[in-house]
C-alpha positions as CSV (number, residue, x, y, z in Angstrom):
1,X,0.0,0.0,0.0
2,X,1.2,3.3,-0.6
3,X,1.9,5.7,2.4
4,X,-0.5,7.8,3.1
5,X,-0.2,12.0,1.9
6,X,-1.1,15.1,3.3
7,X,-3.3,17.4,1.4
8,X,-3.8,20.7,2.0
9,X,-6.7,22.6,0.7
10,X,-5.4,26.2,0.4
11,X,-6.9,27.8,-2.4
12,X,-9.2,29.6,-0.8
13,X,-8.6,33.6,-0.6
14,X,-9.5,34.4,2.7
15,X,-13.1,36.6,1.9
16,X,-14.2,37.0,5.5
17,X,-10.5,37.4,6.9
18,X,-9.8,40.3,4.0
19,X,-6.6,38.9,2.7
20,X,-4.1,35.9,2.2
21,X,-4.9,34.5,5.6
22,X,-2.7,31.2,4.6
23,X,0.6,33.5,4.5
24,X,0.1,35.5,7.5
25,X,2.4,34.4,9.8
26,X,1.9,33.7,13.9
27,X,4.8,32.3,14.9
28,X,8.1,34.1,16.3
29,X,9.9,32.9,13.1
30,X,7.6,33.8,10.4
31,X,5.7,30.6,10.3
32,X,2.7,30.4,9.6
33,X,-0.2,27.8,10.6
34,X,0.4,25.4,7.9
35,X,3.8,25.0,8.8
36,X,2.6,23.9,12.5
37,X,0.3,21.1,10.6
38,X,3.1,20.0,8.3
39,X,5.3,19.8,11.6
40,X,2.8,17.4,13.6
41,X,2.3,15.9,10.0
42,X,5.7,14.9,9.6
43,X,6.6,13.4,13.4
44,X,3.4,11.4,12.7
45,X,4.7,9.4,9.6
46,X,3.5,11.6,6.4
47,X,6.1,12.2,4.1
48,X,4.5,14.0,1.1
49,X,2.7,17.4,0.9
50,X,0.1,18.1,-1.5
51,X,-0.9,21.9,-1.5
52,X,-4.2,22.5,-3.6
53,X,-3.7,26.7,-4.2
54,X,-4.9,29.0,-7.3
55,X,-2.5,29.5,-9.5
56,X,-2.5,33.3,-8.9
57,X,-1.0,32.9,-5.1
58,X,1.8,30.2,-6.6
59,X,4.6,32.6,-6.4
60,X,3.8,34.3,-2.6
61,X,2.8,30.7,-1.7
62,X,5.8,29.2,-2.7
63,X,8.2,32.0,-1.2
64,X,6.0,31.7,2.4
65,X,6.0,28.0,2.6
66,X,6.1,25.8,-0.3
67,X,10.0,26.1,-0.5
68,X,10.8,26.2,2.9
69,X,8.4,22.5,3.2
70,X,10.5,21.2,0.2
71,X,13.7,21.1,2.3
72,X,12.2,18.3,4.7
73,X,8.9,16.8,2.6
74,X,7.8,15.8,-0.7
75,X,6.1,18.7,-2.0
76,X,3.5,18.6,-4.8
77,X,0.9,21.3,-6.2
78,X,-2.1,21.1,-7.8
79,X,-4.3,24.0,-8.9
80,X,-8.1,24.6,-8.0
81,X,-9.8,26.3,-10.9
82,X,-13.4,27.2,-11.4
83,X,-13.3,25.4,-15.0
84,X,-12.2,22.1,-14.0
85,X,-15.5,21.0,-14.6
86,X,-16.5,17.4,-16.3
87,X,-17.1,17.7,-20.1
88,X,-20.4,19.4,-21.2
89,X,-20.4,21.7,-18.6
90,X,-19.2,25.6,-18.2
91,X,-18.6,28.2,-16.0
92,X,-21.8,29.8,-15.4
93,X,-21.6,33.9,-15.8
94,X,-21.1,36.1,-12.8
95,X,-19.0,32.5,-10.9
96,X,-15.9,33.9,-9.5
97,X,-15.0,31.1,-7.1
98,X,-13.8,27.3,-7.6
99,X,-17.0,24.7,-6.5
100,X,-15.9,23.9,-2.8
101,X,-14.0,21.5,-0.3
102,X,-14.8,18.1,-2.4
103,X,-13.7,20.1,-5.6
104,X,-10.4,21.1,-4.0
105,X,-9.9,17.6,-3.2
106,X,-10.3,16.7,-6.6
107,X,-7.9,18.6,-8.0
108,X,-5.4,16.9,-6.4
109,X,-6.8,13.5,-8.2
110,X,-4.1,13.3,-11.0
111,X,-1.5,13.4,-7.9
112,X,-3.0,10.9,-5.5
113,X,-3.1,7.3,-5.9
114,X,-3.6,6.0,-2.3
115,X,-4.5,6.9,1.6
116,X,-4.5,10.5,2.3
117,X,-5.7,13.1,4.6
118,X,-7.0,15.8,3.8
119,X,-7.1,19.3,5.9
120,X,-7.6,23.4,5.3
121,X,-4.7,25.5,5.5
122,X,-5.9,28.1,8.1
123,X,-7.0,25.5,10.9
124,X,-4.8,24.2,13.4
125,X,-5.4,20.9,14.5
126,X,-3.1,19.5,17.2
127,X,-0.6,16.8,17.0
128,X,-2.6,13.6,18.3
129,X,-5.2,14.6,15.5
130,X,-1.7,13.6,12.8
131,X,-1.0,10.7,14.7
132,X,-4.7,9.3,14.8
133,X,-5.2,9.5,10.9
134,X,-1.9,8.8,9.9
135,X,-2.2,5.3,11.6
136,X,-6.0,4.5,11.4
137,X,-4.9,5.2,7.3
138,X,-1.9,2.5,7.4
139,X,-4.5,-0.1,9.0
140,X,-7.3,0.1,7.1
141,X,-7.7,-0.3,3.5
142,X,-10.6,-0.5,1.6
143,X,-12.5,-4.1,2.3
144,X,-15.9,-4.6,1.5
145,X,-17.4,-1.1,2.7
146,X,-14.6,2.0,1.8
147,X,-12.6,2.7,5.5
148,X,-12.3,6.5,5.8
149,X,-11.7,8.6,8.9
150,X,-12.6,11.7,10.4
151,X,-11.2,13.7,14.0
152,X,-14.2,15.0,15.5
153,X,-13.5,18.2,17.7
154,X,-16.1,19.3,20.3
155,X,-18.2,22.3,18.7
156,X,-17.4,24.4,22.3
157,X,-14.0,24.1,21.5
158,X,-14.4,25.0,17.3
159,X,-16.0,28.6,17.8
160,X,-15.0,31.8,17.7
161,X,-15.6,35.7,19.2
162,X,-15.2,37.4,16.2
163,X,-18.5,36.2,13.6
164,X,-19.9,33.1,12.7
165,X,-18.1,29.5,11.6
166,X,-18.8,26.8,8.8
167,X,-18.8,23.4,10.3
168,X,-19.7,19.9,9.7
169,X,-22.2,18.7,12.2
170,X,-22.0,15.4,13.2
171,X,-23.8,12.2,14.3
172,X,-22.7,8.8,14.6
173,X,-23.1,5.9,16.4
174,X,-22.7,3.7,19.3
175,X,-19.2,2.5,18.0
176,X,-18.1,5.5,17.1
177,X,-19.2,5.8,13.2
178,X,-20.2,8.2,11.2
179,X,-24.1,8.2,10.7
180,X,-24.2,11.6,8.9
181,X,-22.6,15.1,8.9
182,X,-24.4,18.2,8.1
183,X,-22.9,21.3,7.0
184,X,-23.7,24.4,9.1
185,X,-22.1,27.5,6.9
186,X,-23.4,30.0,10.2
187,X,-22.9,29.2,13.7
188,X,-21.6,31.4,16.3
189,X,-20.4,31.2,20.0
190,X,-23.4,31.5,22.6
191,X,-24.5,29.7,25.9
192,X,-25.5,27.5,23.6
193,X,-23.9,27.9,20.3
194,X,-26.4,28.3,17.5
195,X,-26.6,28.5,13.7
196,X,-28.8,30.3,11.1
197,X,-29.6,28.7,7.7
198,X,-31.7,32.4,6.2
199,X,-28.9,34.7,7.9
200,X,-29.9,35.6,11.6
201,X,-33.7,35.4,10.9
202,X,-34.0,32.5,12.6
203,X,-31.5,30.4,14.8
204,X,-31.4,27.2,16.0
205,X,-29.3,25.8,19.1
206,X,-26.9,23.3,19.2
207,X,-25.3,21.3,22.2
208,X,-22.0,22.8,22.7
209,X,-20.7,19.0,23.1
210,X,-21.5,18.3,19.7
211,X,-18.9,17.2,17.3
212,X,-18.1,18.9,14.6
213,X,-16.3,18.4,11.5
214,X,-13.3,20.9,10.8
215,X,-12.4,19.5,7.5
216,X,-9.7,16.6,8.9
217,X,-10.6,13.6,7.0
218,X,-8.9,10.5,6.1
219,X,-9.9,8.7,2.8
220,X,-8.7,5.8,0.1
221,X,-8.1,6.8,-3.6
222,X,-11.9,5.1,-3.5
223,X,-12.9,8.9,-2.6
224,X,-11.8,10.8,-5.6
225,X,-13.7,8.0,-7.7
226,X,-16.4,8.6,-6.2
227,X,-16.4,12.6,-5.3
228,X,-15.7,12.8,-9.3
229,X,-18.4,10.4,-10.4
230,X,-20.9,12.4,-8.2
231,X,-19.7,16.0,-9.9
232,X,-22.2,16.4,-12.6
233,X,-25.6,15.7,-10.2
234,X,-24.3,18.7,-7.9
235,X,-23.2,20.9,-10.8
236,X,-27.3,20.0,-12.7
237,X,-28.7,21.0,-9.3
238,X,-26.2,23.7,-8.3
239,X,-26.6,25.2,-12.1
240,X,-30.2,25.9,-11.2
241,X,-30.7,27.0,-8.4
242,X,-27.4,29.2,-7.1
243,X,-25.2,28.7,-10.0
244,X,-23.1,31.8,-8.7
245,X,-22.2,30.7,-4.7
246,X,-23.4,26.8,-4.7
247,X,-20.1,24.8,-3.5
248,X,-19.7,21.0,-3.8
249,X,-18.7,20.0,0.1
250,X,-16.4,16.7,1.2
251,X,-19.1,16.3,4.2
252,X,-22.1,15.8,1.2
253,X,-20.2,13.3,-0.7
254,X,-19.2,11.4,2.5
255,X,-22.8,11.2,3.8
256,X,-24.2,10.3,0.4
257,X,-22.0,7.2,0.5
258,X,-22.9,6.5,4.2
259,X,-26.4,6.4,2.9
260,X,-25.8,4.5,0.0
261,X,-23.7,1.9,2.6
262,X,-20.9,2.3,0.3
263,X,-18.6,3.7,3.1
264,X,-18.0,3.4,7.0
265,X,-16.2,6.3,8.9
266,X,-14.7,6.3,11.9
267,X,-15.0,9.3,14.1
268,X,-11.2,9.8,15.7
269,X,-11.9,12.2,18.5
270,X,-9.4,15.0,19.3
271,X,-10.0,17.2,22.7
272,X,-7.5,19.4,21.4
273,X,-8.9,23.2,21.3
274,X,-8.6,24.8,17.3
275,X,-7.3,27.5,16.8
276,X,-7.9,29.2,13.1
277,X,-8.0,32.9,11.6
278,X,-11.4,32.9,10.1
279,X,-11.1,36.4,10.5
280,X,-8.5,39.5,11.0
281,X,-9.3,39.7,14.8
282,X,-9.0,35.8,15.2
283,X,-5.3,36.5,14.6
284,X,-4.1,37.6,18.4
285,X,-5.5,34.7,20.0
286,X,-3.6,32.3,17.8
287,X,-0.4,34.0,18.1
288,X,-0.8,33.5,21.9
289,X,-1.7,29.7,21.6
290,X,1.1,29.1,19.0
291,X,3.8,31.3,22.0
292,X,2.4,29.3,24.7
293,X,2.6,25.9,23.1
294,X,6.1,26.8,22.0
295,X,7.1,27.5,25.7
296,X,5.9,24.8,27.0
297,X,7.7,22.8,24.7
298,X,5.5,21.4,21.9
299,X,7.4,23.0,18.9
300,X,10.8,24.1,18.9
301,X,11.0,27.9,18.6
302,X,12.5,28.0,15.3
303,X,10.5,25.1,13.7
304,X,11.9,23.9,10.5
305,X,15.9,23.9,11.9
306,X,15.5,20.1,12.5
């Protein structure tokens, strides 16, 4: 079996943060939060990188982290782009962004040929959440059902001061399986959390124990199949009814194959807090969290002088 990779989904431009939030640093080195992830990454067994960015941040991406990665990892790129679309279909007008998290993944589909994980550049994760994929990936191919994973994080822990979060609610059973996972694109912090679906008309609670989804997944080459296959029913539905902001998610095609009981997925739980610059003001309390973890010896101070 091949080793599993790491992929990165950093294509994204950062809308609500108002900038390159992948290339702003918050370490005391210039590091940035993807080089934290590569670094519990690589002390958990990966080897290989695979960075999904638009082509229009390659240079600045490559100068911030790409070449500095190279130097200890495997480093590949592959390029999310609003008109990698199957055959028949185009870009409908007034589109200015790529189709979403599964469609990032896919563009990494001419790269990836076996186990990977797959995680966004602007969350950090913890280390145990590296270790638990990387080895529930070596131990499980696909048998008879696909084996995929995901680390569950505990909403309470997932939310922050500054606006609202997108995350993949979760519910699973007894033995610790994914049942389903629903994508929430609004919740914010409260006593409980809540989310609105028709932008703060209406809320709904949620348990602030819930598990969430923060985009860590662990999946076979099975996925990419699959995720592919699946591309033209979302882009007939998504054509016709918000062909401008519609966005393919990993969390849709997962629970379409739960349902279908193509696919089991184990729920890897991580009590580790994130920490993520969804927006601007997000940015001092990760700096903190990054200083404290690197006192307390975690990371060296200077992370990539190994």
């Amino acid at each position: 079996m091949n080793k599993p990779v790491l992929v990165i989904m950093a294509a994204g431009m950062g809308s609500r943060y108002g900038g390159l939030k992948q290339l702003d640093p918050v370490g005391n080195h210039g590091q940035l939060i993807i080089d934290y992830s590569i670094y519990d990454a690589r002390r958990a067994g990966f080897e290989t990188v695979v960075f999904v960015i638009k082509p229009e941040i390659e240079a600045d991406f490559k100068a911030a982290i790409g070449d500095r990665v190279s130097k200890v990892m495997a480093v590949e790129y592959a390029y999310q782009l609003k008109e990698d679309l199957p055959e028949g279909y185009a870009v409908p007008a007034g589109r200015t962004k790529p189709w979403g998290t599964a469609h990032a993944a896919l563009a990494a589909r001419k790269i990836v040929n076996g186990p990977f994980a797959v995680i966004n550049a602007d969350d950090y994760y913890g280390p145990e959440a590296f270790q638990e994929i990387y080895t529930y990936l070596c131990d499980h191919p696909d048998g008879e059902l696909y084996e995929y994973a995901m680390v569950g994080y505990l909403l309470k822990n997932t939310v922050t001061e500054n606006g609202t979060v997108a995350r993949g609610v979760c519910e699973e059973t007894a033995e610790h399986y994914l049942k389903r996972v629903t994508e929430r694109t609004k919740i914010e912090k409260g006593e409980p959390p809540r989310y609105t679906e028709d932008d703060g008309q209406t809320w709904t609670e949620l348990d602030a124990d819930t598990i969430v989804s923060m985009n860590m997944w662990g999946f076979t080459r099975s996925f990419l199949d699959e995720a592919l296959a699946r591309f033209p029913a979302f882009l007939d539905k998504t054509l016709t009814e918000n062909p401008e902001k519609g966005e393919y998610f990993l969390p849709t095609v997962v629970s379409q194959l739960i349902d279908e009981g193509k696919a089991r997925v184990k729920v890897l739980r991580s009590e580790d807090k994130w920490y993520g610059v969804t927006y601007r003001e997000d940015k001092p309390t990760v700096v903190a969290a990054i200083a404290e973890k690197t006192a307390a010896g975690l990371y060296p101070d200077r992370l990539w002088e190994v």
